[in-house]
C-alpha positions as CSV (number, residue, x, y, z in Angstrom):
1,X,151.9,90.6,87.8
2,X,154.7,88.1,87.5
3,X,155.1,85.4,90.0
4,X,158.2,86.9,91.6
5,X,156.6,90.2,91.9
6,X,153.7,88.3,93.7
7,X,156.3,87.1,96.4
8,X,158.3,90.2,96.3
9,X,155.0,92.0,97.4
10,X,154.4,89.9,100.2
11,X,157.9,90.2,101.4
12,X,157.7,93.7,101.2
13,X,154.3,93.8,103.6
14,X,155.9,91.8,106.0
15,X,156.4,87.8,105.3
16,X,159.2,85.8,105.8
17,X,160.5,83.5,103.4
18,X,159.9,80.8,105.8
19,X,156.0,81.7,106.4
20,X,156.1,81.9,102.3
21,X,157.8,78.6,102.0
22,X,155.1,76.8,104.3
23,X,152.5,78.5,102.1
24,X,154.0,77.3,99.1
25,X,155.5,73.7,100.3
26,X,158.8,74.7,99.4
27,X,162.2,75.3,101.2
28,X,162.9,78.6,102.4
29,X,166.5,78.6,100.9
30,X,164.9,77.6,97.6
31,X,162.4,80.6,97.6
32,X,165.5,82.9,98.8
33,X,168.0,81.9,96.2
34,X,165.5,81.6,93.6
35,X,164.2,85.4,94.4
36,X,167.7,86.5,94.3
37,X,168.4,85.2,91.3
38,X,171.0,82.6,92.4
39,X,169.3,79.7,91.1
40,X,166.4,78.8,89.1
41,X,163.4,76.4,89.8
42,X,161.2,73.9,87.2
43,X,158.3,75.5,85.1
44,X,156.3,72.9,88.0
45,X,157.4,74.6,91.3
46,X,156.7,77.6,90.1
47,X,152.9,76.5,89.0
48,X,152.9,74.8,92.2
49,X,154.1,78.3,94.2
50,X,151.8,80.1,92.2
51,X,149.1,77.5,93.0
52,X,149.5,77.9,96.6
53,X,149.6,81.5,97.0
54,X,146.4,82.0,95.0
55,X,145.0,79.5,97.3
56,X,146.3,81.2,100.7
57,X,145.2,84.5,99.4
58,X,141.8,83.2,98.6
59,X,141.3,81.8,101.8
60,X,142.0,84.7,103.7
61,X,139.2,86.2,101.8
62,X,136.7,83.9,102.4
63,X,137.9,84.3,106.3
64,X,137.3,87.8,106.2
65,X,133.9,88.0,104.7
């Protein structure tokens, strides 16, 4: 799964792109525009996004075991 489907999918089941941005220590307008196609961000923010969001998720696991 690409990383835009990744945040796609958590949109989809509810997420803001504010509660996204905090997760990945970005700006909500930068996620948005991004996601829309509307701009593009560095081969680093996107690690860094993808970085965070693998993190988040895996926290949530260990918090429900």
């Amino acid at each position: 799964m690409i990383l835009k489907d990744k945040i796609q999918f958590m949109l989809d089941k509810g997420f803001t792109y504010g509660q996204l941005a905090k997760i990945c220590n970005c700006h909500p307008t930068s996620l948005s525009k991004w996601m829309r196609g509307e701009s593009n961000i560095s081969e680093r923010m996107m690690e860094s996004i993808e970085f965070h969001i693998k993190t988040f998720i895996e926290n949530l696991v260990i918090i429900w075991k």
